[in-house]
C-alpha positions, 0 to 999 in steps of 0.5 A, spaced: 186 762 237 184 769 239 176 771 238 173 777 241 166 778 241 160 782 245 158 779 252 151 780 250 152 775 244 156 770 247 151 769 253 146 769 248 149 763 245 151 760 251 143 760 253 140 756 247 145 751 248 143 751 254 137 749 253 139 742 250 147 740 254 151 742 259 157 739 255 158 741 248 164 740 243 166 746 238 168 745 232 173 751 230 175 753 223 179 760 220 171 761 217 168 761 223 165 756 229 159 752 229 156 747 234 151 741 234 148 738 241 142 733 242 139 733 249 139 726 253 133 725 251 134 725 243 128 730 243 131 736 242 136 739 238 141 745 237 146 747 231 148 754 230 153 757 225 158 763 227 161 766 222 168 770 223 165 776 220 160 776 226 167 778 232 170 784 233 177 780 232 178 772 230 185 769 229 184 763 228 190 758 225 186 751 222 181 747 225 180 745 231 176 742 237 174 744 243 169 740 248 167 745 253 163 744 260 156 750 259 155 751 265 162 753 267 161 758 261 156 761 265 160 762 271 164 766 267 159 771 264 156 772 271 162 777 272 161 780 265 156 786 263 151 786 257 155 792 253 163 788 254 167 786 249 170 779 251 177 776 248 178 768 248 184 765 247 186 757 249 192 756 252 195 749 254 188 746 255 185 751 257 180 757 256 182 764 258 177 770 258 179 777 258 173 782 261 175 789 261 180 788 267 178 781 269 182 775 267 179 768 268 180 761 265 176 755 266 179 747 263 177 744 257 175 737 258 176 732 253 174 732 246 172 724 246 168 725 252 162 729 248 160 727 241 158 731 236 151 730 233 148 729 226 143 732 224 137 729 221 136 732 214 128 734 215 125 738 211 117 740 209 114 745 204 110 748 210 112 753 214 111 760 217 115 766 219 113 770 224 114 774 229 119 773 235 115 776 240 107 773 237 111 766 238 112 768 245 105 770 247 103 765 244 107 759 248 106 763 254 099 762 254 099 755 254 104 754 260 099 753 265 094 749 261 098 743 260 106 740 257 104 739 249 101 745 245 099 743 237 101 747 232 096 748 226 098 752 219 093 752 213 094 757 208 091 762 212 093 762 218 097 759 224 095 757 229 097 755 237 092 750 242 094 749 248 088 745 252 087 740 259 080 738 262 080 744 264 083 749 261 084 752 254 088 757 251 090 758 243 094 763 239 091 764 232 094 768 227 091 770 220 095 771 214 096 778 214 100 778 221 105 774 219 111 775 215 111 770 210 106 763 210 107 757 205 102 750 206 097 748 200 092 744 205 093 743 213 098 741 217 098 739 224 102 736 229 103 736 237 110 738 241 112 738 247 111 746 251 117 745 255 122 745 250 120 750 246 119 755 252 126 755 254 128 755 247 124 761 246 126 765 252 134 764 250 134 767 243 134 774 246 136 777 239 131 774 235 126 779 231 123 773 227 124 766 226 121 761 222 117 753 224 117 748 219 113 742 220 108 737 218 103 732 220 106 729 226 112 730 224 120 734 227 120 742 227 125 745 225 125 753 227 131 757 223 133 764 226 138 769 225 141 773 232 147 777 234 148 784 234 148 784 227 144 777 225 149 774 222 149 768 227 144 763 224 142 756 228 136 751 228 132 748 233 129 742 232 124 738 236 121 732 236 113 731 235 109 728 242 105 723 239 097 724 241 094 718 245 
């Protein structure tokens, strides 16, 4: 196995699994490679889709799988600039990391010690899809009042509220700020902010991205990144249950 891609897409990829796992298994085939992981506490989950199409090299001979340690991926790309090509390829149960001059291999570890997660099929007819960045304002808004923001959506507008005892802050777009919008009545449901915030600060490519949801119900945000966007994944998020 060889794949090159840019070092910008690869840290990007590493960030958003990051934000769930420190330990996940790649699943390798000649169309591409896709990853699921599910964070300890079953809260939160990632899956993301990368399709041969979306490097600049992919030699890949059958399927295969790699369980590999996020955190010392990390350290790898430390050495790496955002407008580097890398080249990975596994040898004898290692990864190895050609960076311009700059060779590197870390090992990879067991493939039974890290399992693959089934992603729940969940679905709603409510969604909307906005702006990257108005998302982000939106959650960074409410980071200081408290750890649980509530998504609203009607058929007008979408909506973000953050509030404590002393403190609210709440995000309000109409419909003619967003790219598109589907709910026949309302809908509402409470996350927690924490995981949304490191999510979103992740995907650095992403333009917009779309959040479907319902009545005390998991999220799903859907989103396209990579150079090109043809790198897709879905963040799902379980709802915080109102005391």
């Amino acid at each position: 196995m060889r794949i090159t891609l840019p070092v910008k897409n690869l840290k990007e990829i590493t960030d958003l699994l990051n934000t769930v796992v420190t330990e996940v298994k790649l699943q390798v085939s000649p169309d591409g490679i896709s990853v699921k992981a599910v964070d300890p506490a079953h809260v939160a989950m990632i899956s993301l889709e990368l399709p041969k199409q979306s490097f600049t090299e992919f030699s890949v001979e059958g399927e295969d799988e790699m369980a590999v340690d996020v955190e010392r991926l990390k350290s790898v790309l430390k050495v790496a600039k955002d407008q580097d090509d890398i080249s990975v390829s596994k040898e004898n149960g290692k990864l190895s990391f050609e960076i311009g001059t700059i060779n590197k291999k870390i090992n990879l570890l067991d493939n039974s010690s890290v399992t693959t997660p089934k992603i729940p099929h969940i679905s709603s007819d409510s969604f909307v899809v906005l702006m990257k960045t108005d998302a982000e304002r939106g959650l960074k808004a409410a980071e200081d009042v408290s750890d649980a923001i509530r998504f609203t959506l009607s058929a007008d507008d979408f909506s973000a509220r953050s509030f404590s005892d002393t403190e609210e802050s709440e995000m309000r777009l109409p419909k003619d700020m967003l790219k598109e919008i589907s709910c026949k009545g309302t809908v509402k449901s409470l996350y927690p902010l924490e995981y949304l915030l490191r999510f979103m600060r992740s995907l650095a490519s992403a333009e917009e991205i779309k959040i479907s949801f319902k009545d005390d119900y998991p999220m799903i945000i859907d989103f396209k990144f990579g150079r090109q966007g043809d790198m897709t994944g879905s963040f799902l998020l379980a709802p915080r249950m109102e005391q």
